[in-house]
C-alpha positions in Angstrom: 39.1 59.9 -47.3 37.5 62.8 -44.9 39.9 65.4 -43.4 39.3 67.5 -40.7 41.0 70.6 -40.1 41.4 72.0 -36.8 41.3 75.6 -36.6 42.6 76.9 -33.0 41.4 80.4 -31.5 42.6 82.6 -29.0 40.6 82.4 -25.3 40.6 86.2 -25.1 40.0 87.5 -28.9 38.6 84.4 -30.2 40.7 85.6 -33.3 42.5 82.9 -35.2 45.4 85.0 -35.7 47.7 83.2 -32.9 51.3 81.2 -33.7 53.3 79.2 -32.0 55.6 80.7 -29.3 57.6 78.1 -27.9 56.8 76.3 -24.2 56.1 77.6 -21.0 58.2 76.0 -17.8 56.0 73.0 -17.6 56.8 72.3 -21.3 53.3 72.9 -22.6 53.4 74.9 -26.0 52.7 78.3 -25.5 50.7 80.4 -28.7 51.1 84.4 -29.1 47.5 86.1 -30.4 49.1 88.5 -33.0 45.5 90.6 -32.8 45.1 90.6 -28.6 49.0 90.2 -28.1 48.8 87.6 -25.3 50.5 84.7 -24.5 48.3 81.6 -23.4 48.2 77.9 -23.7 45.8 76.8 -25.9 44.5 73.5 -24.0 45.3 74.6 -19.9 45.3 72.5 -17.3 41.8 72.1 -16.3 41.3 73.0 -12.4 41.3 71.0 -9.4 38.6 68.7 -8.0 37.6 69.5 -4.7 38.6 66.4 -3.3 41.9 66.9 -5.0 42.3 69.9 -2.9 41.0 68.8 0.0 44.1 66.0 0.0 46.3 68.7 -0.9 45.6 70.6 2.2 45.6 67.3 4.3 49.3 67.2 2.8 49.9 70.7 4.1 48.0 70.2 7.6 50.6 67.4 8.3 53.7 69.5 8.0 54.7 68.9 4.8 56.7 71.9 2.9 55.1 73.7 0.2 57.6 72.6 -2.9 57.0 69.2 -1.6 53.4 69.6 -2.1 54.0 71.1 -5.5 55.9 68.2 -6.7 53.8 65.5 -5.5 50.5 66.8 -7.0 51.9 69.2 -9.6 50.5 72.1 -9.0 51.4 75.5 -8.7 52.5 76.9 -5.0 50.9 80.0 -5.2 47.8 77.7 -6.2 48.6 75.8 -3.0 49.0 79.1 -0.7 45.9 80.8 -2.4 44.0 77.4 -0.9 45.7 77.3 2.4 45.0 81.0 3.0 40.9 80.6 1.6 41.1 77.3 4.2 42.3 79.5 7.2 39.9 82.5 6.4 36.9 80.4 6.6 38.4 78.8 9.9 38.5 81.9 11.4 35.4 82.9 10.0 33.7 79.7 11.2 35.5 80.1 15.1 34.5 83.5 15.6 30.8 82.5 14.6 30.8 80.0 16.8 32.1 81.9 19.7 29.3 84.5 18.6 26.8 81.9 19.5 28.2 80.2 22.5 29.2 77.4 20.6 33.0 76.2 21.6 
């Protein structure tokens, strides 16, 4: 029989000198790097689609609160905020060009 041994690194260091360090709020396990002294998640959440955010801030555009919108999609609120305030800075950005060239 062939065994495989998985030997975890930390993100930062890359040093394999990291232990387990209980959960973080979302119950994922959390690891503290004994040589960088951080404490991450080895496997994150990968990031958002851009369609996923795109319905996300159709969720927001219709009124709906921002801990609503973390709940339904799980994901962070300052995540959600950070996209609402990118969305409204191009807006602006966009209007103002527009009015630059006589567009309404």
């Amino acid at each position: 029989m062939i065994q495989e041994t998985i030997t975890d690194t930390c993100h930062v260091c890359k040093s394999t000198n990291i232990v387990r360090n209980g959960t973080n709020r979302y119950g994922k396990a959390q690891y503290h790097c004994k040589d960088c002294g951080v404490y991450r998640v080895l496997k994150p959440k990968l990031t958002s689609s851009e369609t996923e955010q795109q319905t996300v801030l159709r969720a927001c555009l219709e009124r709906s609160s921002l801990r609503g919108v973390e709940r339904i999609f799980d994901i962070a609120r300052q995540t959600v905020a950070q996209w609402i305030k990118a969305y409204v800075e191009t807006t602006a950005r966009n209007q103002r060009e527009a009015r630059a060239c006589g567009i309404r």
